[in-house]
N, C-alpha and C positions, 0 to 999 in steps of 0.2 A: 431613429438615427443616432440617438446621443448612447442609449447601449451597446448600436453596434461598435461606435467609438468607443467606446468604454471599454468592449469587451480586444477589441483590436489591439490598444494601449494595454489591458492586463496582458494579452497574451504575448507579445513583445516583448512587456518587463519579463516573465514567465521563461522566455528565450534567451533572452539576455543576460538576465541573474543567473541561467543554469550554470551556465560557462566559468561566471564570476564563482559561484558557489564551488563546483567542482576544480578547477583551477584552485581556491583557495582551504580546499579541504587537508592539503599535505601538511598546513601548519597548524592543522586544527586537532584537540583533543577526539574520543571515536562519539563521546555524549555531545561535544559542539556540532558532529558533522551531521547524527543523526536528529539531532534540532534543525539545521538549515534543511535538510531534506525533509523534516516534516514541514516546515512551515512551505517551500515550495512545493510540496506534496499538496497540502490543503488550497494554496492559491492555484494549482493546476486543475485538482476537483472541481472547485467550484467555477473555475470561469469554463471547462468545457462541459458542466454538466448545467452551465447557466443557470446557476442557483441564485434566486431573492435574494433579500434581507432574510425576510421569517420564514423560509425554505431553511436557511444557512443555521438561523439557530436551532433549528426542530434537528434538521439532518445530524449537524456535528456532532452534538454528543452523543448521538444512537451509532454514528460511525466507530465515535473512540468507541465504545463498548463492543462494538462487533469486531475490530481490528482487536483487542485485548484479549477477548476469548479465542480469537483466531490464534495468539498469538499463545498462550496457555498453551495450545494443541503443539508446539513445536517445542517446547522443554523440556518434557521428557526424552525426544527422540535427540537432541543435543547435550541430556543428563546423562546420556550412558558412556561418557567418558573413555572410549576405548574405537581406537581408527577401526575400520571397517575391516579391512585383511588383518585384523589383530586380533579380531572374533573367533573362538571355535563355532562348530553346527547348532551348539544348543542356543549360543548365545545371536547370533545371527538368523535363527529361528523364530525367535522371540523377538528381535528387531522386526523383520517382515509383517508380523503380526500385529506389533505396536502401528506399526506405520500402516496396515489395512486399518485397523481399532481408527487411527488419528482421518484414513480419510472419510470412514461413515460420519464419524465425529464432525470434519468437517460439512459436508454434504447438509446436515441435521441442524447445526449454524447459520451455514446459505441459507438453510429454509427458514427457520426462524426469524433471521432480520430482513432476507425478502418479503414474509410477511408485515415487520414492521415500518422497513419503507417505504413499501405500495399505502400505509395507511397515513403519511405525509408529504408523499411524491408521485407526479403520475407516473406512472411505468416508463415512459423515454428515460425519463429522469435515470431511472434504474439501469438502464440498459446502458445508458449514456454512461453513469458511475462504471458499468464494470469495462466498457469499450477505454473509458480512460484510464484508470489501475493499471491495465496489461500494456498501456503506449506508454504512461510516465515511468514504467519498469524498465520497458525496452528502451528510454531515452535514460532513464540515469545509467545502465548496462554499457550504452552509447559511449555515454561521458568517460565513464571511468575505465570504458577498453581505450578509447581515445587519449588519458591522460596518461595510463602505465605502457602507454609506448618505448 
C-alpha cells in the first residue's frame, strides 16, 4: 500500500512539474532546459519502470553509458554542417550511408546493453524502460507543441 502511494505522489509531482518545467523553459539557458529534462526524465524512468533503491543504482550509470554511446552515433550525422537540399548526389550519398552505418551501429548498442540489463533487471523491467522512453518523448513533444502555440 505505502509504494502504491508513493508511486501515485511521484507520478503526480511527475505530471505536475512537467508543466511547471516546460512553462518555464522560455527563460531558461538550452544547458538549464536540458538539466530539468533530464532530471524529469530519470524521475519518470524510475517510477514507471518501478525501480528499488539498489535497482536504481545498478541501472543509472549503465543507462548514462548506453544513452552516451547512443548519443556518439548522432554527431557525425549533425557534423556534416550543410542543410540537406544544399547537398550534391555525392554528398547526400554518403549521408544515406552514414545514416544506414549509424542504424546497424545502433541495433549492435541495443544488443549490448540489453544484454547488460537483463543481468540486473528482470526483463519487464526492460520492456517497461523502453515502453516509457517512447511515452516521456511523446509527452515532452506534447508540451512543447502545446507551449509554441
Amino acid at each position: 500500500m505505502k509504494k502504491l502511494l508513493l508511486r501515485s505522489i511521484l507520478s503526480l509531482f511527475v505530471c505536475f512539474s512537467s508543466s511547471i518545467l516546460i512553462a518555464q523553459n522560455n527563460a531558461l539557458t538550452p544547458a538549464e532546459k536540458k538539466a530539468k529534462i533530464e532530471v524529469w526524465h530519470t524521475a519518470y524512468l524510475t517510477t514507471e519502470m518501478k525501480l528499488t533503491s539498489e535497482e536504481s543504482q545498478k541501472f543509472w550509470p549503465l543507462y548514462t553509458a548506453y544513452k552516451a554511446e547512443l548519443d556518439l552515433l548522432e554527431r557525425p550525422i549533425k557534423a556534416v554542417g550543410k542543410p540537406i537540399d544544399q547537398m550534391n548526389d555525392a554528398e547526400l550519398k554518403q549521408f544515406i550511408y552514414k545514416e544506414l552505418d549509424n542504424e546497424q551501429l545502433r541495433v549492435t548498442i541495443n544488443r549490448k546493453y540489453a544484454e547488460k540489463f537483463l543481468a540486473i533487471l528482470p526483463p519487464m523491467k526492460i520492456v517497461l524502460m523502453k515502453k516509457a522512453e517512447k511515452e516521456f518523448k511523446r509527452i515532452v513533444l506534447e508540451q512543447w507543441k502545446n507551449n509554441n502555440k
